[in-house]
N, CA, C and O of each residue as an XYZ file, in Angstrom:
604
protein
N     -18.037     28.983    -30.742
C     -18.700     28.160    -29.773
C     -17.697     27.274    -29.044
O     -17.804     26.727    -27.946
N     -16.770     27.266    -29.857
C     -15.766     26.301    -28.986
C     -15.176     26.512    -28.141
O     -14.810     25.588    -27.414
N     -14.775     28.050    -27.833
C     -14.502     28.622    -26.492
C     -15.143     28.726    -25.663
O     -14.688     28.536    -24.535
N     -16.759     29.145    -25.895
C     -17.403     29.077    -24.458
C     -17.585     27.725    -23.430
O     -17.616     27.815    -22.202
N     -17.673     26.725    -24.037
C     -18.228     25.391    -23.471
C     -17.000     23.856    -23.723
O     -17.376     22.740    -24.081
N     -15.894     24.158    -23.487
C     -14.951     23.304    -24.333
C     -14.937     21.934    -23.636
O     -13.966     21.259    -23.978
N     -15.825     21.295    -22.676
C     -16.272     20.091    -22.153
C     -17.425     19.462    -23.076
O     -17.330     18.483    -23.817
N     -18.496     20.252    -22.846
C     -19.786     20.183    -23.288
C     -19.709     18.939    -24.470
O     -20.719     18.235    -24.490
N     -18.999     18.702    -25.124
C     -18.954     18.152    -26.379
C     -18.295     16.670    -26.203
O     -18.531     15.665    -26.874
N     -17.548     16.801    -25.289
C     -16.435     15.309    -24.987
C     -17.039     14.269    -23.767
O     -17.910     14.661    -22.990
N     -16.355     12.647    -23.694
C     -16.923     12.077    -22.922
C     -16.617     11.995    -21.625
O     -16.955     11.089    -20.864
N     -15.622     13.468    -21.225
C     -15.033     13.167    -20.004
C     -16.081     13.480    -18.866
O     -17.147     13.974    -19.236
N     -15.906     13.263    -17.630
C     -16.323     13.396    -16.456
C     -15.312     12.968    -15.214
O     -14.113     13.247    -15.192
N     -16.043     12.219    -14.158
C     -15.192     12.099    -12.759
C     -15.180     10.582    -13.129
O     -16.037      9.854    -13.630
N     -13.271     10.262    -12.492
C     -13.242      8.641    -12.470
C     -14.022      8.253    -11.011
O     -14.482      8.965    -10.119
N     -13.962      7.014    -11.169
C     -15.032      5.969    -10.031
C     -13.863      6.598     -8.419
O     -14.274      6.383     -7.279
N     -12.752      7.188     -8.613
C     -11.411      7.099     -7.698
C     -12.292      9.114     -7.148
O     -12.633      9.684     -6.112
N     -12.267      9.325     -8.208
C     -13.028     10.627     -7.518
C     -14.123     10.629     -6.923
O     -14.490     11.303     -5.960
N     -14.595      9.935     -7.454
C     -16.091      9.814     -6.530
C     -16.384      9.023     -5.223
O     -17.330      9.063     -4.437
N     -15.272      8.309     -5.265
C     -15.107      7.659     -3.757
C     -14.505      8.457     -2.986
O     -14.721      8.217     -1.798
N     -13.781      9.382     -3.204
C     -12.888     10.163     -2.392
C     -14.019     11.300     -1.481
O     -14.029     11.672     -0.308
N     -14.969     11.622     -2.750
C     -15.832     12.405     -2.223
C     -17.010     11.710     -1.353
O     -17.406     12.116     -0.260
N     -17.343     10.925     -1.846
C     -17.633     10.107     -0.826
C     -17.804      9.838      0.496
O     -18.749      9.948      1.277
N     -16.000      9.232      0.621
C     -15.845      9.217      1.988
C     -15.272     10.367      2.643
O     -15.048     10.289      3.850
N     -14.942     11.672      1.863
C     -15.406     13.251      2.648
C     -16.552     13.711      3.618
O     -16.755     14.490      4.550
N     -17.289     12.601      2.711
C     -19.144     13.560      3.096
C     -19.075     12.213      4.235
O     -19.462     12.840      5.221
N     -18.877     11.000      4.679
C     -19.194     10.298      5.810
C     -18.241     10.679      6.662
O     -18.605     10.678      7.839
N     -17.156     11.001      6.459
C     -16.449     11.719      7.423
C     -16.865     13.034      7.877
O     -16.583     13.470      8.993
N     -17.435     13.566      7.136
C     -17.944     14.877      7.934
C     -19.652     14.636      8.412
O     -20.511     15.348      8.933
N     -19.616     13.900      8.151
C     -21.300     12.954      8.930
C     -21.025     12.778     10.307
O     -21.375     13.432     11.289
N     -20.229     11.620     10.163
C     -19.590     10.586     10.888
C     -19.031     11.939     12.784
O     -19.094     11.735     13.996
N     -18.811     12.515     12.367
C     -18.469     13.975     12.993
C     -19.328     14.869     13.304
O     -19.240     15.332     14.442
N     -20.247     15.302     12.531
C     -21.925     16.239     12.981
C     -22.562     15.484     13.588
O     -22.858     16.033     14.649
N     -23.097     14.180     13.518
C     -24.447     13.307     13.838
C     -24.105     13.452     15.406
O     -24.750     14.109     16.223
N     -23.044     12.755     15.621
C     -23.063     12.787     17.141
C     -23.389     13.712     18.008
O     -24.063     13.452     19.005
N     -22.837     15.191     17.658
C     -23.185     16.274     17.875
C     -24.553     16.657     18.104
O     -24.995     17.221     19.105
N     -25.300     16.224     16.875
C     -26.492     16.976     16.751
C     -27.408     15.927     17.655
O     -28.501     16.423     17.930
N     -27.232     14.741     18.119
C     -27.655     13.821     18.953
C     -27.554     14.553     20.072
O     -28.455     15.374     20.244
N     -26.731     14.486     20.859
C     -26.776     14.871     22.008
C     -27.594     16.789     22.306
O     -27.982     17.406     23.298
N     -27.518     17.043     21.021
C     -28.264     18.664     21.013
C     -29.892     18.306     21.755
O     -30.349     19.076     22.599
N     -30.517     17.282     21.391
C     -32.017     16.605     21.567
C     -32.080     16.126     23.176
O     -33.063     16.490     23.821
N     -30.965     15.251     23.885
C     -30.816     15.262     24.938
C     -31.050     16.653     26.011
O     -31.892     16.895     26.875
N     -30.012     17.310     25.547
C     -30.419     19.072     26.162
C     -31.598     19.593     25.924
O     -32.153     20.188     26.848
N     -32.240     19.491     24.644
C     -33.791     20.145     24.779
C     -34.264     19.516     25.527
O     -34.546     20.132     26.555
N     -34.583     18.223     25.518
C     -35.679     17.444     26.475
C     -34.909     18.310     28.137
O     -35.684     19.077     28.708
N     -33.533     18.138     28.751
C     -33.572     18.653     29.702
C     -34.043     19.986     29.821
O     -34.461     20.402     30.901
N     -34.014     20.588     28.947
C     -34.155     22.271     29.385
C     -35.912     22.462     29.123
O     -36.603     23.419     29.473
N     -36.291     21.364     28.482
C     -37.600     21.248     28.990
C     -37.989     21.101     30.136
O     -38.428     22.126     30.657
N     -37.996     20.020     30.852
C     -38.167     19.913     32.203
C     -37.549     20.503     33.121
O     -38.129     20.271     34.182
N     -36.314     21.409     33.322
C     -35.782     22.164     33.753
C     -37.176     23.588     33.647
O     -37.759     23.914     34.680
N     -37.381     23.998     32.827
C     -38.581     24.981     32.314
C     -39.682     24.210     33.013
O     -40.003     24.967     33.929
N     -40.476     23.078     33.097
C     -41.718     22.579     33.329
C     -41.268     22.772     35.289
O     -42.091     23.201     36.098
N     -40.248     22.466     35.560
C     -39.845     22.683     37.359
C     -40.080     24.338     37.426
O     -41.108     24.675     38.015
N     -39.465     25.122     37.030
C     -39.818     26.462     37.051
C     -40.920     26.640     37.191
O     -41.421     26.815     38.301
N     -41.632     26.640     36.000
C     -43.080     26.855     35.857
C     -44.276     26.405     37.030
O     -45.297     27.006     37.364
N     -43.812     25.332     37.421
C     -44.274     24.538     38.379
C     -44.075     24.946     39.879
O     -44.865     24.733     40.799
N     -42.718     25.648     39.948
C     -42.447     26.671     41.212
C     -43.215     27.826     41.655
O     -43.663     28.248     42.722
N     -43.195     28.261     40.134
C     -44.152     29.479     40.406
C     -45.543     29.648     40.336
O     -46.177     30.677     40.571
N     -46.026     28.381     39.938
C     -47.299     28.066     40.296
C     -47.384     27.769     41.693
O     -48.311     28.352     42.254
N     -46.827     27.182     42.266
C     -46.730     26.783     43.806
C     -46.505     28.274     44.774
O     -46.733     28.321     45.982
N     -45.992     29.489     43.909
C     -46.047     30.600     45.026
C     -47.052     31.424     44.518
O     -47.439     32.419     45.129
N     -47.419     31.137     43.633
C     -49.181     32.077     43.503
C     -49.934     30.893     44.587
O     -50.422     31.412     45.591
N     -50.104     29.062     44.467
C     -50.710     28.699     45.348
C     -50.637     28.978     46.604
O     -51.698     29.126     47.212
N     -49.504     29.103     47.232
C     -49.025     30.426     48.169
C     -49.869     31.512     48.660
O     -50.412     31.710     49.747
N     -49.835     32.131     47.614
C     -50.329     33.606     47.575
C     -52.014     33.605     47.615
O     -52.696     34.619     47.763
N     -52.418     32.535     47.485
C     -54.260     32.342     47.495
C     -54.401     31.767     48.644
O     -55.541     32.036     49.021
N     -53.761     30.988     49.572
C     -53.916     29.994     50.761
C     -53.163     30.495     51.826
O     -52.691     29.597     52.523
N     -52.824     31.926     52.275
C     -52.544     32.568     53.067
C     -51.145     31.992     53.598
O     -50.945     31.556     54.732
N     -50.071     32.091     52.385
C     -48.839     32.143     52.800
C     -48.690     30.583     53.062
O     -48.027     30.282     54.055
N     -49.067     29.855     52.521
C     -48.919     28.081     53.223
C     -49.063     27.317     51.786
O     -49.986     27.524     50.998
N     -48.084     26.479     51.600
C     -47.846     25.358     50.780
C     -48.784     24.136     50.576
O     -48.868     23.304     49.673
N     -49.613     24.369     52.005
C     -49.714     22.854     52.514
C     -51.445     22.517     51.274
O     -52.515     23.120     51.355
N     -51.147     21.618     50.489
C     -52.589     20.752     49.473
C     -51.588     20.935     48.411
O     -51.863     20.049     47.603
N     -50.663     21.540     48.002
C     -49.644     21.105     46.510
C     -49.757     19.965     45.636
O     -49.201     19.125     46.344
N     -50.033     19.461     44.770
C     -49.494     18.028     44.607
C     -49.681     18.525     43.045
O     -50.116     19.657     42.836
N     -49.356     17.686     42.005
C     -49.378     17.853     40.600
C     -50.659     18.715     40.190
O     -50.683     19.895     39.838
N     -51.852     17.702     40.346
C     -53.007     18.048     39.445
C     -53.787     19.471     39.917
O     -54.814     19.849     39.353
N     -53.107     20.263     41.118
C     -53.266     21.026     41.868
C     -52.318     22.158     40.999
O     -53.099     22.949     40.470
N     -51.203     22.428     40.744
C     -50.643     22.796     39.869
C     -50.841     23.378     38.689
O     -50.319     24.312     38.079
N     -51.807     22.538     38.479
C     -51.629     22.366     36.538
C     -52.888     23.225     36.454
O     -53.126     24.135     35.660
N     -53.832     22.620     37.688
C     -54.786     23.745     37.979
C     -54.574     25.533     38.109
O     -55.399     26.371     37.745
N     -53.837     25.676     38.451
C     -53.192     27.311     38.013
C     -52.341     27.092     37.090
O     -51.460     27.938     37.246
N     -52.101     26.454     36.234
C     -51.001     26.951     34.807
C     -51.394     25.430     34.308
O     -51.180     24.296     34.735
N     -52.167     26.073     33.039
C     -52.564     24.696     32.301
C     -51.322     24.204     31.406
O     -51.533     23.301     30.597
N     -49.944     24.799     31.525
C     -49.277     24.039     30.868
C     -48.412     23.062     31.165
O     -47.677     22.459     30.384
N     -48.557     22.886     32.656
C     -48.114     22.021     33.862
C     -48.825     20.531     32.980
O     -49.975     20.270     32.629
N     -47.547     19.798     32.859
C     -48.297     18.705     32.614
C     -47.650     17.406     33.413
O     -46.444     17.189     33.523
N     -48.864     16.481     34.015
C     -48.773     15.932     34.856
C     -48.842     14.215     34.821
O     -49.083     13.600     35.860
N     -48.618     13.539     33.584
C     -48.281     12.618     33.110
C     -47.309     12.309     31.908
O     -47.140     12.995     30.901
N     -46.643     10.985     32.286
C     -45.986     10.905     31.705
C     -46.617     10.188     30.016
O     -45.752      9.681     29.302
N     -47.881     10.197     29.570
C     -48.108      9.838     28.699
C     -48.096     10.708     27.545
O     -48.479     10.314     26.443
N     -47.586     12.100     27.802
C     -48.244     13.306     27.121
C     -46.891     12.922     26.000
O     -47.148     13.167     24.822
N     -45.709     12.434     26.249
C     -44.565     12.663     25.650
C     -43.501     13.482     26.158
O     -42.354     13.063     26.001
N     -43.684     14.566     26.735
C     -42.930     15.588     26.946
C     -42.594     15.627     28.145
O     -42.552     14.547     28.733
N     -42.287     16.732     28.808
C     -41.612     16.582     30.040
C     -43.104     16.740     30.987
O     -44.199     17.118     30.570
N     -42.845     16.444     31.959
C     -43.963     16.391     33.160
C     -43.429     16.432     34.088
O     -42.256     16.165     34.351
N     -44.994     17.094     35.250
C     -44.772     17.148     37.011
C     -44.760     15.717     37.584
O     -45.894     15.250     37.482
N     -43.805     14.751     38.212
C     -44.036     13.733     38.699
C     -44.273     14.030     39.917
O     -45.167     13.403     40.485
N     -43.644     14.912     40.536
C     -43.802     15.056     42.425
C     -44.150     16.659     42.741
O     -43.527     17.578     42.210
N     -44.987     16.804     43.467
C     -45.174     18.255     43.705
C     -45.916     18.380     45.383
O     -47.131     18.215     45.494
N     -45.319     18.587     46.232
C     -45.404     18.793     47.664
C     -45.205     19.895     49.046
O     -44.750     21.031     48.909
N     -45.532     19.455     50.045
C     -45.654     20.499     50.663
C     -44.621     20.328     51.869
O     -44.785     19.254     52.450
N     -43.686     21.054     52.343
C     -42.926     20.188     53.250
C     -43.557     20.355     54.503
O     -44.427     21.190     54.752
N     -42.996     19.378     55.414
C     -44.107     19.101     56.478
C     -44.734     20.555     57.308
O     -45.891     20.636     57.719
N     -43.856     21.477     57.420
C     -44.712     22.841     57.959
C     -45.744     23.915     57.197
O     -46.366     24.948     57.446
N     -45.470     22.835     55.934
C     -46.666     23.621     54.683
C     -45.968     25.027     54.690
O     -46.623     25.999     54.315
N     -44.719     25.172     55.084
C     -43.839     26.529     54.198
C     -42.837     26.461     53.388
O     -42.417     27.580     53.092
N     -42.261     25.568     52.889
C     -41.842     24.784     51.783
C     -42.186     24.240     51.016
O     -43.357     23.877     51.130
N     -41.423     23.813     49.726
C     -42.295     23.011     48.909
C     -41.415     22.118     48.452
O     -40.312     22.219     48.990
N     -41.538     21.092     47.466
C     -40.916     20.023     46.658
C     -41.205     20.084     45.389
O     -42.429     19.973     45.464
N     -40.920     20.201     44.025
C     -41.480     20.490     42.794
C     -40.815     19.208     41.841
O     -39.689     19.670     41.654
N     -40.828     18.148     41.272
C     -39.872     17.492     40.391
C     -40.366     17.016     39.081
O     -41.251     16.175     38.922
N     -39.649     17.690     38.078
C     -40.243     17.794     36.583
C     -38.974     16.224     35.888
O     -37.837     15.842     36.164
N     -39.784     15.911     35.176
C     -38.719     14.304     34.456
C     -38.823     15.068     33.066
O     -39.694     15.923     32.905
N     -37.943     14.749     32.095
C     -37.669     14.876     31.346
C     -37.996     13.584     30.263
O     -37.907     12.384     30.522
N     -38.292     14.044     29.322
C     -39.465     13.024     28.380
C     -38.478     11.735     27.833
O     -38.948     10.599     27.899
N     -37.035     11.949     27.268
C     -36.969     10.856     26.652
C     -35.397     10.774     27.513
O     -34.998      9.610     27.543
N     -34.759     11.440     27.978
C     -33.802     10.781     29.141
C     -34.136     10.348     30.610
O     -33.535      9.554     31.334
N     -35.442     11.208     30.885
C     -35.740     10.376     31.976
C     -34.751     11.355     33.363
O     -34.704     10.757     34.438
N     -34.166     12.483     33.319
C     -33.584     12.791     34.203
C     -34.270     13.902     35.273
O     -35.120     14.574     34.689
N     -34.177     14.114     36.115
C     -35.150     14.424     36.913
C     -35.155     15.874     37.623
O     -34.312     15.786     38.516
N     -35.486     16.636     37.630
C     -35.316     18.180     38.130
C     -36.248     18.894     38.972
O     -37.418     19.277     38.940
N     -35.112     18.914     39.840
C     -36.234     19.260     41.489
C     -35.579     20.435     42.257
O     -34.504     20.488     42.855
N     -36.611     21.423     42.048
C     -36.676     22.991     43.070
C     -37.301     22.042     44.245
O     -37.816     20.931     44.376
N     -36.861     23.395     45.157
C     -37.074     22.481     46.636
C     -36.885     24.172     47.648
O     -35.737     24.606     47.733
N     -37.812     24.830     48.201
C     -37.849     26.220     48.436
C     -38.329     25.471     50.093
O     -39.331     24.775     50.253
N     -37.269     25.860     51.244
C     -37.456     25.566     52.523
C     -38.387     26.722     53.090
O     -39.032     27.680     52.664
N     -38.138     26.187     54.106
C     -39.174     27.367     55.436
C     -39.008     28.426     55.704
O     -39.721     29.368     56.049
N     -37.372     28.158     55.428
C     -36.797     29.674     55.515
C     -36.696     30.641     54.269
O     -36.535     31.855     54.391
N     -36.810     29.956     53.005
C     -37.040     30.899     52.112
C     -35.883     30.652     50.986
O     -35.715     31.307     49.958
N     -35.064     29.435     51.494
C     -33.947     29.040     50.646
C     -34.157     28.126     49.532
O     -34.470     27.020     49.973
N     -34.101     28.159     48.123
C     -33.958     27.592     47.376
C     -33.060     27.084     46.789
O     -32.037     27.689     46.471
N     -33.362     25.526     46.472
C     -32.260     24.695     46.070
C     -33.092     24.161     44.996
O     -34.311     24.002     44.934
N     -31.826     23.838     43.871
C     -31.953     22.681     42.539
C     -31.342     21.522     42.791
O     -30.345     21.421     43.507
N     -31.892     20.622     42.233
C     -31.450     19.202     41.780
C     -31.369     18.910     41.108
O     -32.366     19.229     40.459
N     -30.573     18.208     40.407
C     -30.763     17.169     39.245
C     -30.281     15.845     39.242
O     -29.062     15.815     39.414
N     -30.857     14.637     39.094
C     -30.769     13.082     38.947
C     -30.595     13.009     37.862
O     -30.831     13.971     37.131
N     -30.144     11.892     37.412
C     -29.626     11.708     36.204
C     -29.098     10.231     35.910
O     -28.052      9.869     36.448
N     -29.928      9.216     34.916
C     -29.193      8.053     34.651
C     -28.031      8.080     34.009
O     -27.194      7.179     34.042
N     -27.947      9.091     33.420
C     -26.301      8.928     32.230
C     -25.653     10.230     32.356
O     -24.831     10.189     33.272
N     -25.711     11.411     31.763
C     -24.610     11.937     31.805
C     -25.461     13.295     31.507
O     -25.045     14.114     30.688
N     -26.551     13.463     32.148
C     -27.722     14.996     31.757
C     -27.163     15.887     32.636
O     -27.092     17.051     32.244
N     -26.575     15.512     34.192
C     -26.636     16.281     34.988
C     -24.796     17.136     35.016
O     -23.812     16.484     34.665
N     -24.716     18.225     35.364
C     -23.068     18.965     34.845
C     -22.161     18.181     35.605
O     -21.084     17.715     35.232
N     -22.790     18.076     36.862
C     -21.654     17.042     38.017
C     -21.477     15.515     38.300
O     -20.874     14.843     39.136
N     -22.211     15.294     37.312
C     -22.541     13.527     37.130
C     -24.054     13.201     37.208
O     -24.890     13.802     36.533
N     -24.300     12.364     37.941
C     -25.546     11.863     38.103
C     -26.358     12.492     38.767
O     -27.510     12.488     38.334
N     -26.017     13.402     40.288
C     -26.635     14.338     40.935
C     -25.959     15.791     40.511
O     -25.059     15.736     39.673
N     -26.236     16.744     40.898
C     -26.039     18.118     40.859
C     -26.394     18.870     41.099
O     -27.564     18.517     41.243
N     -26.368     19.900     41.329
C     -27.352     21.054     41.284
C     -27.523     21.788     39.767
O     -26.501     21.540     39.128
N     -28.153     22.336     39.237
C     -28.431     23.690     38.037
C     -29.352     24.872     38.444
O     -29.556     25.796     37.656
């Protein structure tokens, strides 16, 4: 028996010097992930509302497609009305339609989805002529080119 288990029996273990060492291993490798995994939550919330502007686009070209080629009555609750997952307040938590419009020849549109807990703002914007553009606003650091951008 004395070969299989030759600890088992004695009072040794780890000094107080080992266990601090390990210790401050594991907050150093904390100290190093957390931040990381923080800013991972920032990007979902954007690529939420990035997704809720989409969604919201293409609700606006089926509204299109029922109103004989014309933009013009768009606005949020109009929206959400063809795709119930359009959501159009900011109380829900999540990302939402704040602006949804018609540009003045009712052959364009304006679409702008916020993002729930940064607050940054994402806007398709499809002209008369058929050109689409992105936006993005941004209080801190959501958007690739700073505060404005395109995605």
């Amino acid at each position: 028996m004395k070969g299989i288990l030759p600890r088992a029996g004695t009072d040794e273990g780890f000094t107080l010097i080992e266990l601090l060492v390990v210790i401050l291993i594991i907050g150093i490798l904390a100290a190093i992930a957390i931040p990381s995994f923080l800013s991972q939550r920032g990007k979902a919330y954007d690529a939420a509302a990035k997704e809720m502007a989409r969604t919201a686009s293409l609700a606006a070209e089926t509204f299109a497609t029922d109103h004989n080629d014309t933009y013009a009555g768009i606005e949020p609750s109009v929206l959400h009305e063809y795709e119930a997952a359009i959501q159009t307040g900011e109380s829900s938590g999540n990302a939402y339609l704040s602006a949804a419009k018609s540009t003045e020849s009712g052959n364009g549109y304006v679409v702008t989805a916020v993002a729930a807990t940064t607050k940054d703002k994402f806007t398709i914007e499809r002209s008369a002529t058929g050109v689409v553009t992105r936006k993005c606003e941004s209080e801190g650091k959501g958007c690739s080119g700073g505060k404005t951008s395109s995605w």
